[in-house]
MIPA-667179 format. One record per residue (C-alpha): residue number from 1; residue in one letter; x, y, z. Coordinates in steps of 0.05 Angstrom, whole numbers. Each point is the difference from the previous one (the first is absolute). Layout:
- NUM,a,X,Y,Z
...
This chain:
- 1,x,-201,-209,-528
- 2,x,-39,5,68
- 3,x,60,-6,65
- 4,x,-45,-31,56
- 5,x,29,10,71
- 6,x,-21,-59,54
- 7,x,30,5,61
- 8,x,-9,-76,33
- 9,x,15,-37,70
- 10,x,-15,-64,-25
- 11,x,-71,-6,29
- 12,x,-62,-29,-25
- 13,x,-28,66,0
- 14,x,52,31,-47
- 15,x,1,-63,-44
- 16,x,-76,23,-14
- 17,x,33,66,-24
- 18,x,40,-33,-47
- 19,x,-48,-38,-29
- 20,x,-63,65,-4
- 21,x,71,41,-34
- 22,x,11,-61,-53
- 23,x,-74,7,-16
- 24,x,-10,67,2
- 25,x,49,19,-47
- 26,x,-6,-64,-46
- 27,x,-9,46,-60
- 28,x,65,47,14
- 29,x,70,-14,-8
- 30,x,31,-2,60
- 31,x,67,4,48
- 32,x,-23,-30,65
- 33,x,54,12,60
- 34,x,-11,-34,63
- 35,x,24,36,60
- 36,x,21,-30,69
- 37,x,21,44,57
- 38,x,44,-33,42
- 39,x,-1,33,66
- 40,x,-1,-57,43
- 41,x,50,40,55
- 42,x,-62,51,9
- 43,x,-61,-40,-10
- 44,x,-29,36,59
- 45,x,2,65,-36
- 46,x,-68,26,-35
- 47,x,11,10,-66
- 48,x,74,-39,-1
- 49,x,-22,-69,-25
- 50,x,-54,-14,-49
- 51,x,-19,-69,33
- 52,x,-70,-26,15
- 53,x,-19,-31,65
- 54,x,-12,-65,-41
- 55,x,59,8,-33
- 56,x,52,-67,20
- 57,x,48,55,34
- 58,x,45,-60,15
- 59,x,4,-28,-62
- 60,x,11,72,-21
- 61,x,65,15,42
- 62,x,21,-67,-2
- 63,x,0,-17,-78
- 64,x,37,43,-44
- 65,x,-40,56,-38
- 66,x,21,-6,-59
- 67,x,-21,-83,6
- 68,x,-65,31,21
- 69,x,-7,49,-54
- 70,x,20,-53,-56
- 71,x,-44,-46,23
- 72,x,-50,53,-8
- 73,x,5,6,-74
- 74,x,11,-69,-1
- 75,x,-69,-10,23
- 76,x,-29,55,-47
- 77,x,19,-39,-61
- 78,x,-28,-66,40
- 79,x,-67,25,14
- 80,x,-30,72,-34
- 81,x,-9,0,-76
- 82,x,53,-1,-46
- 83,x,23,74,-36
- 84,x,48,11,-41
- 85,x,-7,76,0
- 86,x,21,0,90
- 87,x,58,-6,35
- 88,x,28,-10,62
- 89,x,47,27,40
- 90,x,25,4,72
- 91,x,23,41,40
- 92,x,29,2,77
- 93,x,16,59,39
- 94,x,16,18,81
- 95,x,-43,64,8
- 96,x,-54,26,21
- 97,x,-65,-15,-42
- 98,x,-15,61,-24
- 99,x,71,21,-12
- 100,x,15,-60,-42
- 101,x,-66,7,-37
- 102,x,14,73,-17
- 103,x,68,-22,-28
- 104,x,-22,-60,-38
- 105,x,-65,53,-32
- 106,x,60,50,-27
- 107,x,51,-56,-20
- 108,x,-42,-42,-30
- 109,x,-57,46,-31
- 110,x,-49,-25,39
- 111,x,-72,13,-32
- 112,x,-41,-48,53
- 113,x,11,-23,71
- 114,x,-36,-66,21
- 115,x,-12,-4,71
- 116,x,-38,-55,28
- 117,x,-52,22,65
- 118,x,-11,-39,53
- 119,x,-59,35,44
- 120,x,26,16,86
- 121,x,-47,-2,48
- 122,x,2,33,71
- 123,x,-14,59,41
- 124,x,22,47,-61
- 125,x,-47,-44,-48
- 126,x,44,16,-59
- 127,x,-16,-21,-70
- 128,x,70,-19,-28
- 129,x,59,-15,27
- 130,x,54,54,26
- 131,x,46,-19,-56
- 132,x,-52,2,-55
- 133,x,-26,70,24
- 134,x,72,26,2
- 135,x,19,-17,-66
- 136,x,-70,27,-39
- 137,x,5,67,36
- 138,x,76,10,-1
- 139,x,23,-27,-70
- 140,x,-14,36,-54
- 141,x,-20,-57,-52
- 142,x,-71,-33,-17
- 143,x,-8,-52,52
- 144,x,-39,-64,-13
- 145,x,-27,-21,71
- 146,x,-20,-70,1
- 147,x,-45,-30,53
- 148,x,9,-55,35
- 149,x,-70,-33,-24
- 150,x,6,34,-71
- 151,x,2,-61,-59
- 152,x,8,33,-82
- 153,x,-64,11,-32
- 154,x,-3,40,-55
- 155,x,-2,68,6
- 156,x,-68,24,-35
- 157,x,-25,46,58
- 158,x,41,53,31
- 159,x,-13,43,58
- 160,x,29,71,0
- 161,x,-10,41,74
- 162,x,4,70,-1
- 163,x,-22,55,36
- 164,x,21,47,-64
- 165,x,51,46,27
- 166,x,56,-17,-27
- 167,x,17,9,-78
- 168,x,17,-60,-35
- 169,x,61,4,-41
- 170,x,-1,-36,-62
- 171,x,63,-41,2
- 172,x,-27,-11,83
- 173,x,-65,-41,-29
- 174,x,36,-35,-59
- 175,x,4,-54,42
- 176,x,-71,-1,6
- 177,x,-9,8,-77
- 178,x,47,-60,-17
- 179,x,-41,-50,51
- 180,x,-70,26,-37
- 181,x,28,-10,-70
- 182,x,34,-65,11
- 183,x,-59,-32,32
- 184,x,-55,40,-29
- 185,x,-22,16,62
- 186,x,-52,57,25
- 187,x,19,46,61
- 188,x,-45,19,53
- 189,x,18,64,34
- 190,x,-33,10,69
- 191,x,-1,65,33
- 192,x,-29,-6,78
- 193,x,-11,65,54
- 194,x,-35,-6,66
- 195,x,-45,60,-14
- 196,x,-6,18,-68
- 197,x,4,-18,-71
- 198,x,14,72,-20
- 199,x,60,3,-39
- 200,x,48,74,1
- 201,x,31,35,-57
- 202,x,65,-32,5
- 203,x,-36,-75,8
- 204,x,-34,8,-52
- 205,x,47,23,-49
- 206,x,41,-58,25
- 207,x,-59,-49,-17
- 208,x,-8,31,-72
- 209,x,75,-22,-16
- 210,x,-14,-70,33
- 211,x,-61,3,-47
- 212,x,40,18,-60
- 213,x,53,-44,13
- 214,x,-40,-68,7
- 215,x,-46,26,-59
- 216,x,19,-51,-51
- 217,x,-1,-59,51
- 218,x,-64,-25,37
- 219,x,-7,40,66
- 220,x,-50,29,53
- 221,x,-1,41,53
- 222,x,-42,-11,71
- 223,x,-12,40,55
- 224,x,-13,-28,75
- 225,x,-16,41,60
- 226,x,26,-47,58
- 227,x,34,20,74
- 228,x,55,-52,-16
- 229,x,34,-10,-67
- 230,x,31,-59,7
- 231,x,-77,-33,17
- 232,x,-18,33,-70
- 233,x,63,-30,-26
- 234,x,-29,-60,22
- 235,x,-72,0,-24
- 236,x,34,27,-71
- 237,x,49,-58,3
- 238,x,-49,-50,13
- 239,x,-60,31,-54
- 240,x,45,14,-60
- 241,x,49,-64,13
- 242,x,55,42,-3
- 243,x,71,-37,-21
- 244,x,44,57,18
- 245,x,1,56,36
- 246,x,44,62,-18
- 247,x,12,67,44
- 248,x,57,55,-9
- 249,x,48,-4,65
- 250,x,-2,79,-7
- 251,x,-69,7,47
- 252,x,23,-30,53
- 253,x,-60,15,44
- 254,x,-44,-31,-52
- 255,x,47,-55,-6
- 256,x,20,-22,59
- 257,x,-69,6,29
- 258,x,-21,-61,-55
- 259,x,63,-30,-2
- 260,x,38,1,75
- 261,x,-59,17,51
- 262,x,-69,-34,-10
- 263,x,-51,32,56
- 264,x,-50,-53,-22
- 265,x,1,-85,19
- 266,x,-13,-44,-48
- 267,x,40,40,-57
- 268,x,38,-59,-40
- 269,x,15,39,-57
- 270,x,73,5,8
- 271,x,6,-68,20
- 272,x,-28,-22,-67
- 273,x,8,57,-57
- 274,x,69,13,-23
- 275,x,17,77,0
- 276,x,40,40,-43
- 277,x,28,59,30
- 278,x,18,57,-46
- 279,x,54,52,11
């Protein structure tokens, strides 16, 4: 039994979250616990409100939450495909976000967090929302991050970034391993460098366990030499038709250069491709 985390404020954009979560884990049992943080006293605060700017922030403080949060479910069993093996839950809370999502990952066990994305745009040019990024690099538990453009497919083709310094724990990639088997899906695992392609003793011992690990499941490894990752990102994305793409928080260089920071226009990658960030 899978316990699925998805923090929601009622928008269009976190609806989509529900619905990618219901698919993607169709084939697992599963405690789903939706999460509203009702901060409406600091709404001007960062990270103190998980509410999106289409979000219906009068309906929000106006209607009770817990209305809101039935009709939710209510709506679930309406409109996404029946499954006897999910549940639903809700949950309200005054807090900040990532406090109250920290408590809900120890109380409730929480093996997943489903966050829906919504892109920003602006003079910082960020990827993701502020809330999003906060809770992938600050909570300790596989994140789910679904786009705002992102619709289910099935997940055949997975993309795997890494720059290969970092050692992959076993119980870090199971994850990984659990998405392959139950879709019989291949993974792709991209390494990019601006220079060179020449790997060091401590890379490449860490691809041999990657190589080991993946060795009964369909894989492949490729090597680009590009100034910007995310535009390799891109170019893989776009070649391979990648369904998901998976990173380890850890690097957060390497991570947040893909993820948070795109140097390069035209990058729609994270508007489109859900993410699933490992811890």
């Amino acid at each position: 039994m899978k316990n699925i985390l998805i923090p929601t404020d009622f928008s269009e954009n976190a609806w989509n979250a529900i619905q990618y979560a219901s698919h993607f884990f169709s084939k697992s049992s599963c405690n789903f616990y939706l999460l509203h943080v009702n901060t409406s006293s600091t709404l001007g605060t960062e990270e103190s409100a998980y509410v999106n700017k289409k979000s219906s922030t009068s309906e929000i403080l106006t209607k009770p939450i817990k209305k809101l949060l039935q009709e939710t479910v209510k709506r679930i069993h309406d409109q996404l495909p029946k499954n006897p093996t999910h549940k639903f839950f809700t949950i309200s809370d005054s807090n900040y976000i990532i406090n109250s999502i920290r408590e809900q990952v120890v109380l409730n066990g929480i093996d997943f967090i489903v966050m829906g994305a919504k892109g920003t745009s602006g003079f910082n040019k960020r990827s993701i929302g502020s809330n999003t990024g906060n809770v992938i690099t600050k909570v300790k538990c596989a994140t789910l991050v679904v786009p705002e453009n992102s619709q289910y497919r099935a997940l055949k083709k997975l993309a795997f970034p890494t720059d290969f310094s970092i050692f992959y724990r076993t119980e870090t990639l199971q994850p990984v391993l659990d998405i392959i088997e139950a879709n019989k899906a291949e993974v792709n695992v991209l390494y990019v460098n601006k220079h060179s392609l020449e790997l060091n003793e401590d890379q490449q011992r860490n691809k041999e366990y990657l190589t080991d690990y993946f060795t009964n499941y369909e894989h492949s490894f490729h090597f680009v030499i590009d100034k910007y990752i995310e535009n390799a990102v891109q170019q893989f994305v776009d070649d391979k038709g990648i369904h998901l793409i998976t990173m380890l928080a850890k690097n957060l260089n390497y991570f947040q250069q893909i993820l948070f920071h795109p140097a390069v226009n035209n990058i729609s990658y994270y508007r489109n491709i859900p993410f699933l960030v490992l811890h």
